[in-house]
C-alpha positions as CSV (number, residue, x, y, z in Angstrom):
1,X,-12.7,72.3,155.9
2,X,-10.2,72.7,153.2
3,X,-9.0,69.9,151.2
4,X,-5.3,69.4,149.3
5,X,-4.5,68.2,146.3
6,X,-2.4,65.1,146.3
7,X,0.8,65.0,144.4
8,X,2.8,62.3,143.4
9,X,6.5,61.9,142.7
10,X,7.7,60.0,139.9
11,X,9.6,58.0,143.1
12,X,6.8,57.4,144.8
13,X,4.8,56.2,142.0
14,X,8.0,53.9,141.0
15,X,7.4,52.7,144.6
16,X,3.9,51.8,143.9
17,X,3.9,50.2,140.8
18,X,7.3,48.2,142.3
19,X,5.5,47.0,145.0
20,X,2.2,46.0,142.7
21,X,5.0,43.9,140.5
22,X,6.7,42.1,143.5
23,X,3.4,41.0,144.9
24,X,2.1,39.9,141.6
25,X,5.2,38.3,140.4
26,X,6.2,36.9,143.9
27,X,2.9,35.3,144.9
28,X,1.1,35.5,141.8
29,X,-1.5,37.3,143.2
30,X,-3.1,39.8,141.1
31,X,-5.5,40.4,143.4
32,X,-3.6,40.8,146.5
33,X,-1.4,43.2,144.3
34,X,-4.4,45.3,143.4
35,X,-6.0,45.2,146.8
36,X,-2.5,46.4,148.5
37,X,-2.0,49.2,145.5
38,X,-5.5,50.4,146.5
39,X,-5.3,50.2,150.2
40,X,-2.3,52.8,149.5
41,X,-3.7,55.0,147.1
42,X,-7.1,55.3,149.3
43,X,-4.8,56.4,152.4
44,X,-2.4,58.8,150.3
45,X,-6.0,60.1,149.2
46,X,-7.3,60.8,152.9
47,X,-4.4,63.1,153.4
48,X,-6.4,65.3,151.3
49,X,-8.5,66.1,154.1
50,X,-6.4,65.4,157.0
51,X,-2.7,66.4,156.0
52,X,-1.8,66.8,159.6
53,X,-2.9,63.0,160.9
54,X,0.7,61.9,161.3
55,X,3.3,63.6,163.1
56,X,6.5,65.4,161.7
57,X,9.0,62.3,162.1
58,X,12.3,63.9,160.1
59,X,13.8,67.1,158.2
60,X,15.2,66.2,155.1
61,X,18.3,67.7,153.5
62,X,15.7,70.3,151.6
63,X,14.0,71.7,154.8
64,X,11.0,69.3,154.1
65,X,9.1,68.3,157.4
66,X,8.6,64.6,156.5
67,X,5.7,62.3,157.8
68,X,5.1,59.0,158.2
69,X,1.5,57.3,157.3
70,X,1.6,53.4,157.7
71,X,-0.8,51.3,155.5
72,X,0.0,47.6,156.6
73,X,3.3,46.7,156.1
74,X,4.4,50.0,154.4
75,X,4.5,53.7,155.2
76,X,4.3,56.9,152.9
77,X,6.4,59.3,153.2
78,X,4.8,62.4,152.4
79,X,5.3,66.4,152.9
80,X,2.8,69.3,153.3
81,X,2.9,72.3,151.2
82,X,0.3,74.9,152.6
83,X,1.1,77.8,151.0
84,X,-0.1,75.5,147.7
85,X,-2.5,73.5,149.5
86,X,-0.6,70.6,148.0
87,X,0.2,66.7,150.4
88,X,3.4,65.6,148.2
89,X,4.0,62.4,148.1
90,X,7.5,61.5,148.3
91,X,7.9,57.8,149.0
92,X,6.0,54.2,149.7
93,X,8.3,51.7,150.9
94,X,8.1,48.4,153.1
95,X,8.0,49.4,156.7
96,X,11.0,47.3,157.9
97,X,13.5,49.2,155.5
98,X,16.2,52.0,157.5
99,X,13.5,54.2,155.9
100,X,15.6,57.3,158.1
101,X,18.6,56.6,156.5
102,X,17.1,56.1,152.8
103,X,15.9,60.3,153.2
């Protein structure tokens, strides 16, 4: 079985570290904040053996076949690159956002 490297963009890793802020400053809940940042980075890092779980759910405007992999109440947004054996992580945001019309 071949495994892909996970990539992360600089938006996506804004998303991340926006969403570890909120919960911490909002509840003041380090650990909550922590947990949550985790459960997302564990499931962006599964996609390294299973790019393919999660169905193609949009085009975007550069030809990328985006996908959709929920984690509680958010969703990555993510994109395969097999001719570099590469998952690229686009986007984490709250999964009650237009997330269509935000890509």
């Amino acid at each position: 079985m071949q495994n892909f490297k996970v990539v992360y963009s600089d938006d996506a890793i804004e998303d991340i570290q926006g969403l570890h802020d909120y919960i911490l400053n909002q509840f003041m809940n380090p650990m909550t904040a922590r947990i949550q940042t985790n459960r997302i980075m564990s499931a962006s890092e599964t996609l390294a053996i299973f790019p393919k779980l999660y169905r193609i759910r949009k085009i975007d405007s550069q030809g990328r076949k985006i996908r959709f992999c929920p984690v509680d109440n958010y969703v990555i947004l993510y994109s395969i690159d097999e001719s570099r054996d590469m998952v690229n992580i686009l986007h984490v945001m709250y999964n009650r956002r237009n997330i269509n019309a935000l890509i």
